[in-house]
C-alpha positions in Angstrom: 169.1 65.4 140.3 166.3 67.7 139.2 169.2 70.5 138.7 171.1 68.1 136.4 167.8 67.1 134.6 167.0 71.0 134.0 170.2 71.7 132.9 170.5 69.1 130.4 167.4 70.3 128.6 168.5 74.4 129.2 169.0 74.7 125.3 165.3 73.2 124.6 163.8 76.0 126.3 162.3 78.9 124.2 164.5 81.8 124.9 162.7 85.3 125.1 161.1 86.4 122.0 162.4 89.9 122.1 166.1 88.5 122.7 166.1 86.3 119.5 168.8 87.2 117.1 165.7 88.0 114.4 164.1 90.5 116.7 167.3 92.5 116.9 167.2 93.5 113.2 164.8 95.4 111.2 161.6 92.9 109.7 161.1 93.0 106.4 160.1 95.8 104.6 160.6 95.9 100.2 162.3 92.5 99.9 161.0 89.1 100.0 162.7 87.1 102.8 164.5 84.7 102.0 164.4 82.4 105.5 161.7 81.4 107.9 161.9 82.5 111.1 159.9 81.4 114.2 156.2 81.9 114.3 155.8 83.5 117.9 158.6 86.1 116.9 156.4 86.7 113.1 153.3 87.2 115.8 155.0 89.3 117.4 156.7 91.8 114.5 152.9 91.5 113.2 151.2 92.2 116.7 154.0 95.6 117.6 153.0 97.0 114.0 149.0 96.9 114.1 149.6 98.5 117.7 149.9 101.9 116.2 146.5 101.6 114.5 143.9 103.6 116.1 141.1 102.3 118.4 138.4 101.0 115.7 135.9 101.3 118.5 136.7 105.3 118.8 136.4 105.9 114.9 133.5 107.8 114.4 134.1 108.7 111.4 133.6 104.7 109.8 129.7 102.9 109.3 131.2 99.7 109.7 130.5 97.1 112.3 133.7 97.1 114.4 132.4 95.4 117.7 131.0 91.8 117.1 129.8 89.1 119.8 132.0 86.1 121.0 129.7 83.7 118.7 130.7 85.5 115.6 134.4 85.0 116.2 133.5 82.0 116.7 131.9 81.5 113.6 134.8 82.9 111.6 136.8 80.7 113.0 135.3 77.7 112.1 134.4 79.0 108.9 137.8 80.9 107.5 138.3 77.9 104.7 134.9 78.3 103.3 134.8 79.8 99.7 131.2 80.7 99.0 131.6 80.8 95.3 131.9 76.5 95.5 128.5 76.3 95.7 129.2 72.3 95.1 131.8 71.9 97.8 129.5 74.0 100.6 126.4 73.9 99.7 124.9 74.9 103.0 126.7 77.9 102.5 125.1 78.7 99.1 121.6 77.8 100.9 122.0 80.1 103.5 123.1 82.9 101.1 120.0 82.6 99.7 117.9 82.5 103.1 119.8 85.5 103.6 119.0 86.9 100.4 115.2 86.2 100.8 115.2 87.6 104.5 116.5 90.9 103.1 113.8 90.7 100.6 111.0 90.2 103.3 112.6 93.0 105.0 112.5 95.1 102.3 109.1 94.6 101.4 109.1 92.5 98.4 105.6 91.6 96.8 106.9 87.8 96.4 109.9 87.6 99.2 110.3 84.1 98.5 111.4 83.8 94.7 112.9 86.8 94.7 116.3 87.0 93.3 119.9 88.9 94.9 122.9 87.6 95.8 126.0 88.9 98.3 128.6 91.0 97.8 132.3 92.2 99.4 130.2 95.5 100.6 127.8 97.7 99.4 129.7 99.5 97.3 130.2 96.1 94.7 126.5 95.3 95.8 125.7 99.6 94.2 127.4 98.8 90.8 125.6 95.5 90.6 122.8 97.0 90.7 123.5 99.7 88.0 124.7 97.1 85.7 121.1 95.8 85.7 119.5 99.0 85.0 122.3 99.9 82.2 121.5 96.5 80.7 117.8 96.7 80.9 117.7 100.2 79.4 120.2 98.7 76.4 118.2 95.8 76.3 114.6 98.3 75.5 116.8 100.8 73.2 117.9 97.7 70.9 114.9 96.7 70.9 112.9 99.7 69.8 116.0 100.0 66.9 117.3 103.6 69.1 120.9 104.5 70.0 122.1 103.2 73.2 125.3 105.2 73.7 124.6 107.8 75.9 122.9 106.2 78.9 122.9 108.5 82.5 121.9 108.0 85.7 120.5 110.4 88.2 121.4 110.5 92.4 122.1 113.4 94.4 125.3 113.6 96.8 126.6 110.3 96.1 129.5 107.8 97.8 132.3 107.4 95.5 131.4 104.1 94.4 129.0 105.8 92.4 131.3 108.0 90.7 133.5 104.6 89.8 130.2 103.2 88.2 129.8 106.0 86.1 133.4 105.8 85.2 134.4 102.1 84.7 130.9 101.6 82.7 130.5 104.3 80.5 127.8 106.2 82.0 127.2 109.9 82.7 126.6 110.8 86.3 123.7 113.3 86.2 124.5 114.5 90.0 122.0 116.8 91.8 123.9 119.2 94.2 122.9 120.1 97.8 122.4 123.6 98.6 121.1 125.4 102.0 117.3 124.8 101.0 117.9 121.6 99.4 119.7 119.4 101.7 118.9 115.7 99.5 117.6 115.4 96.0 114.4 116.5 95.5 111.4 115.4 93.4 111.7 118.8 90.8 115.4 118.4 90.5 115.1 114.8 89.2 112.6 115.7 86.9 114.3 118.5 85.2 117.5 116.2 84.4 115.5 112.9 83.1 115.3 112.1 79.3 115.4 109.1 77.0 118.2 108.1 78.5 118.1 107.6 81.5 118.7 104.1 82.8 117.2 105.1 86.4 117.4 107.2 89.3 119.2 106.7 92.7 117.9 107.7 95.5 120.1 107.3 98.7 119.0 105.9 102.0 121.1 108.0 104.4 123.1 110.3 102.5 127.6 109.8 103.6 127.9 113.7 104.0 124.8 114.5 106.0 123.2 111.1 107.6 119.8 112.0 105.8 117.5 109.7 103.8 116.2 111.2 100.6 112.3 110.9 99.7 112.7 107.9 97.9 108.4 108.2 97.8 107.8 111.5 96.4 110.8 111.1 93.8 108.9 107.6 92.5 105.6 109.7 92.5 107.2 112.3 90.6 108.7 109.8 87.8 105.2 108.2 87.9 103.7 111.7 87.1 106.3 111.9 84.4 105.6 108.3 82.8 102.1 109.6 82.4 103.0 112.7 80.8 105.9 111.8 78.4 105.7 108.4 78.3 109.3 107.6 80.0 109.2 104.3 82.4 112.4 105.2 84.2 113.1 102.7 86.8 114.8 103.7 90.9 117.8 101.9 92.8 117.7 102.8 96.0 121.4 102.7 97.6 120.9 101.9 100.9 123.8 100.8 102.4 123.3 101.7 105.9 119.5 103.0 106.2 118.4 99.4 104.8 119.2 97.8 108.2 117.7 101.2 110.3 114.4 102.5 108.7 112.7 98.9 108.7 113.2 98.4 112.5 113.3 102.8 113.8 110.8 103.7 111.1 108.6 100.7 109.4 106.3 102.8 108.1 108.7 105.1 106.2 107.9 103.8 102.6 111.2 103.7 100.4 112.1 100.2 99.2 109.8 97.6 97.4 106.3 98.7 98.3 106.8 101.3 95.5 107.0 99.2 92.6 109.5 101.2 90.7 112.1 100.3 93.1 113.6 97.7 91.4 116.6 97.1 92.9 117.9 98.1 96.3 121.8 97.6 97.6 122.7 97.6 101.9 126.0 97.0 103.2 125.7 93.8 105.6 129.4 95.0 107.7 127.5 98.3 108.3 124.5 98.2 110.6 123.4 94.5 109.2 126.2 94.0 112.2 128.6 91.4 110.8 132.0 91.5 110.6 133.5 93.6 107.2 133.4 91.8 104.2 129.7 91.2 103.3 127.1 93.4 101.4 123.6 92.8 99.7 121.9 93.4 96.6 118.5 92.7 96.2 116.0 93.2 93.3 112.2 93.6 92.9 111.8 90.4 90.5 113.5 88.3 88.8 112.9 90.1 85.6 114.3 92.9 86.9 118.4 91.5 86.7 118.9 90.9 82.9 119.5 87.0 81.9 123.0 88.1 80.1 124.4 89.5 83.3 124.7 85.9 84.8 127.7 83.3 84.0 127.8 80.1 84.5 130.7 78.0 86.1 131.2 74.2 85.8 134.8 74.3 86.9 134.4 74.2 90.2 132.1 70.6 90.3 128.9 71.5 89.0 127.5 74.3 86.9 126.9 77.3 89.1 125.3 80.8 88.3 127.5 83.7 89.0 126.7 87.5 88.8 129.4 89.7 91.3 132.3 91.6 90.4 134.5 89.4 92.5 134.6 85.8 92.4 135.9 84.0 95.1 135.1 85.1 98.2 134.8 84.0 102.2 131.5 82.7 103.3 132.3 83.2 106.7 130.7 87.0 106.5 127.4 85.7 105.2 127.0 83.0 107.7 127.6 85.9 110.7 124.8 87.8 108.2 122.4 84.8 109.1 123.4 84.2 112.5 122.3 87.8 113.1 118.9 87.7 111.6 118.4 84.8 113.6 120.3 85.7 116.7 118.2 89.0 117.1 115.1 88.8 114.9 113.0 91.9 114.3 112.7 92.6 118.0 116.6 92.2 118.4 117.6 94.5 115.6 114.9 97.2 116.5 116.5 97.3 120.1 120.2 98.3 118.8 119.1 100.8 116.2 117.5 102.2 119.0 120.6 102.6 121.5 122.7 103.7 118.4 120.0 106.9 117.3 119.7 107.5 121.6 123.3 107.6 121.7 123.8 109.5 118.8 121.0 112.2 119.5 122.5 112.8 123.5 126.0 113.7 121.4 124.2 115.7 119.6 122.1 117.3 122.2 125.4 118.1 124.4 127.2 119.6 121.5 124.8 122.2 121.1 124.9 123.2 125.0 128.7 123.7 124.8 127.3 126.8 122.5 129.7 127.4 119.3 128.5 125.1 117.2 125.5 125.2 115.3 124.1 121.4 114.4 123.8 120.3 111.1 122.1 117.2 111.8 121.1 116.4 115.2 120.1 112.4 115.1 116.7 112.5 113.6 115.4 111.3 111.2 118.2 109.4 109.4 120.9 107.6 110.2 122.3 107.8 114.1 124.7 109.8 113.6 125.0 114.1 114.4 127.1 116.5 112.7 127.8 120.4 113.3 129.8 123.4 112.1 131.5 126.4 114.0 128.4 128.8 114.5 128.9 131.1 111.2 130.4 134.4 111.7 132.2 133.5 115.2 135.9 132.7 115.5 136.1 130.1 118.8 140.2 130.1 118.9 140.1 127.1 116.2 139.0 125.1 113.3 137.5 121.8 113.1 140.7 120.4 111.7 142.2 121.6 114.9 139.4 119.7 117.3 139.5 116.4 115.0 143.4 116.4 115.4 143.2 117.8 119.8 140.6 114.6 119.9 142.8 111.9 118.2 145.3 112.5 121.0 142.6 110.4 123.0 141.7 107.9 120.4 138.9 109.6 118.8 138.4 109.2 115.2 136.1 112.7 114.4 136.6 113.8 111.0 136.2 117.3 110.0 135.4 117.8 105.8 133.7 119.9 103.4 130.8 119.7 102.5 130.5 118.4 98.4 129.7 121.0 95.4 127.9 124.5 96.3 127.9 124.0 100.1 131.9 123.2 100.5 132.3 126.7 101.7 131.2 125.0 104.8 133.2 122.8 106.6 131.1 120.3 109.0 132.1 117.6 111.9 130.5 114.3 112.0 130.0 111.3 114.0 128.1 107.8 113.6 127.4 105.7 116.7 127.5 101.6 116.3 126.4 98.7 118.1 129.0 98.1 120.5 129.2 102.0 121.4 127.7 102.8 124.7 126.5 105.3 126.9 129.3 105.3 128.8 131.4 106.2 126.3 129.4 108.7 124.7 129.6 110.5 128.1 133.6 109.9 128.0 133.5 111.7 124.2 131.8 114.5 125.5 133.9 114.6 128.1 137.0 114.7 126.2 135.2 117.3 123.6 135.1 119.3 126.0 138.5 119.4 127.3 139.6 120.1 123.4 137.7 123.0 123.7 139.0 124.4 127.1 142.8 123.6 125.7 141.6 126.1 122.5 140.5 128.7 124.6 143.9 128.9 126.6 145.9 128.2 123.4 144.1 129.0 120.5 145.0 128.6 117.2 147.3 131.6 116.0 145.9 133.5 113.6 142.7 134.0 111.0 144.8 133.2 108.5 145.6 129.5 110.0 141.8 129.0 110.0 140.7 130.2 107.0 143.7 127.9 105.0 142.6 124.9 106.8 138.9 125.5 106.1 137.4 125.2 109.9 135.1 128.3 109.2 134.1 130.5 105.8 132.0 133.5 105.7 
């Protein structure tokens, strides 16, 4: 009986996903299909591609988050339908954007934290050009006023993230960029000085420089435009882009002054999916005062159920980013965020310490002081059997994402290697890319690369 009932429901039964007539043909690639197929068979075609993705927990090249805690998931679960820009359809969303927003400002030392103005962003990078659209439009807004041209604004920063270069594109304004050099690893007070003029719609310090993990002396460059406002008169305002220093330096060094306790900072962008810790998506921008973001810069929607103030690049967007950004701050608190940066610069700084045992490399930046991170170059003048293009690719064979680059204008004769360590990256496995760094290394030395020539084209070492 029960072998008659089984066989009379045999063709009910899902047959094996990878023996399905739609699995035995190529998915689709440039054309738009024209039938549904089954959903476990699109899972799988979807779940076999991403497979040959790397490891995100083994990129150290990236600064953002890519280990999160079972809460979070479950908060973007539950929260994947919510568009933040409705503020009248989820308002508890909008309110706890703007906890989030006057948090940050707290954080970031702001002489009235609660009335404070800022909003979120998809990432720091939309959060940086928000912020140099306010000083743009407060410069224009003074030139027009005072009946001078307001053509030719500029902006001054030192070794910049791209974003910065798309600003300076996409709104018509020149990029007065200050270039590293051996003596001068960040933009420095004199340098700033000698390239500000009339107009000049600010200055842009960066809170833990991409290329080199450093913060720039956001201090001494405000005391040096002070010193200039006295002498010639120019009130030129600073934005400090901190996209990953602005969730470090408050909780690893709070008495490091950069952000609003000098009051020419008026405006400062972090990049909440970097070491704010929540999932990618989500940045911040935050100014001094509310005088500070320009009036004309903010629209106003009443299509979406009531009229709601708008000022972002993007419109809509998920909310379930900036809910993870406030279960963190109240998940882990001060005391909770002081404890991961911690682990991450400990972790960071033993890399960096074991790297220079091994003894041909000299370190660039060894995990002080900025962000954690460390970064070295082949010791100058010796020729180890390989580049670091060569040890980058040897360690992706394990998984590890290490990138070897140049570094920008004046110094890119020199070719450095760099890592960052994030929450979610132990000591354990610090020990495990040591490990495997060294094994790279012994492989070199019994099969090293072939010739000078090889080297010197792929740019692992310059004299």
């Amino acid at each position: 009986m029960a072998l008659h009932e089984k066989n009379s429901i045999r063709n009910s039964f899902d047959e094996a996903v990878y023996a399905s007539t739609d699995m035995t043909v190529s998915a689709p690639k440039y054309k738009f299909p024209s039938k549904q197929q089954d959903p476990r068979h699109s899972l799988a075609i979807v779940t076999d591609e991403i497979i040959l993705d790397g490891n995100s927990r083994q990129n150290l090249a990236t600064f953002c988050q890519t280990w999160v805690e079972p809460e979070v998931h479950q908060i973007m679960d539950m929260t994947i339908d919510k568009n933040m820009i409705d503020k009248d359809e989820y308002p508890q969303t909008a309110e706890i954007e703007s906890r989030c927003v006057h948090m940050l400002a707290d954080l970031f030392n702001s002489p009235d934290a609660a009335n404070t103005i800022g909003c979120s962003t998809t990432g720091s990078s939309e959060a940086a050009m928000l912020g140099g659209l306010a000083l743009k439009w407060q410069w224009r807004n003074k030139r027009k006023k005072a009946g001078k041209d307001d053509s030719k604004p500029n902006l001054i920063c030192g070794s910049v993230q791209i974003c910065w270069h798309k600003f300076a594109r996409y709104f018509d304004v020149e990029l007065r960029q200050i270039t590293i050099s051996a003596d001068k690893l960040t933009m420095q007070p004199e340098d700033v000085i000698a390239l500000c003029d009339e107009n000049t719609i600010g200055v842009m310090p960066t809170l833990g420089v991409t290329f080199t993990c450093r913060y720039e002396n956001v201090k001494a460059i405000s005391e040096a435009l002070d010193k200039l406002q006295k002498e010639k008169g120019l009130d030129i305002p600073i934005h400090v882009d901190a996209a990953s220093g602005a969730f470090i330096a408050p909780f690893i060094e709070p008495d490091l002054v950069w952000d609003f306790r000098l009051p020419r900072v008026k405006s400062i962008n972090a990049s909440g999916h970097k070491y704010g810790l929540s999932p990618l998506g989500v940045g911040w921008v935050i100014w001094r005062d509310r005088s500070d973001l320009p009036d004309d810069l903010i629209f106003y929607v009443d299509y979406l159920g009531g009229n709601m103030p708008t000022f972002a690049l993007n419109f809509s967007r998920p909310g379930g980013q900036i809910i993870t950004q406030y279960y963190n701050f109240i998940r882990l608190g001060r005391e909770g965020y002081t404890g991961i940066m911690k682990a991450n610069m400990e972790n960071a700084q033993y890399i960096a310490d074991e790297i220079k045992k091994i003894g041909d490399f000299e370190l660039f930046y060894d995990g002080r002081g900025g962000l954690p991170g460390a970064s070295w170059r082949i010791k100058e003048g010796t020729d180890p059997g390989f580049s670091l293009y060569d040890l980058a690719d040897r360690m992706r064979m394990r998984g590890w994402q290490v990138p070897a680059y140049p570094l920008p204008a004046n110094m890119d004769n020199i070719t450095i290697q760099r890592i960052l360590v994030r929450h979610g990256f132990s000591r354990d496995m610090a020990s495990l890319f040591i490990n495997d760094f060294k094994r790279s290394i012994e492989y070199f030395k019994a099969h090293p690369v072939s010739s000078h020539a090889t080297q010197k084209e792929s740019g692992g070492y310059h004299h």
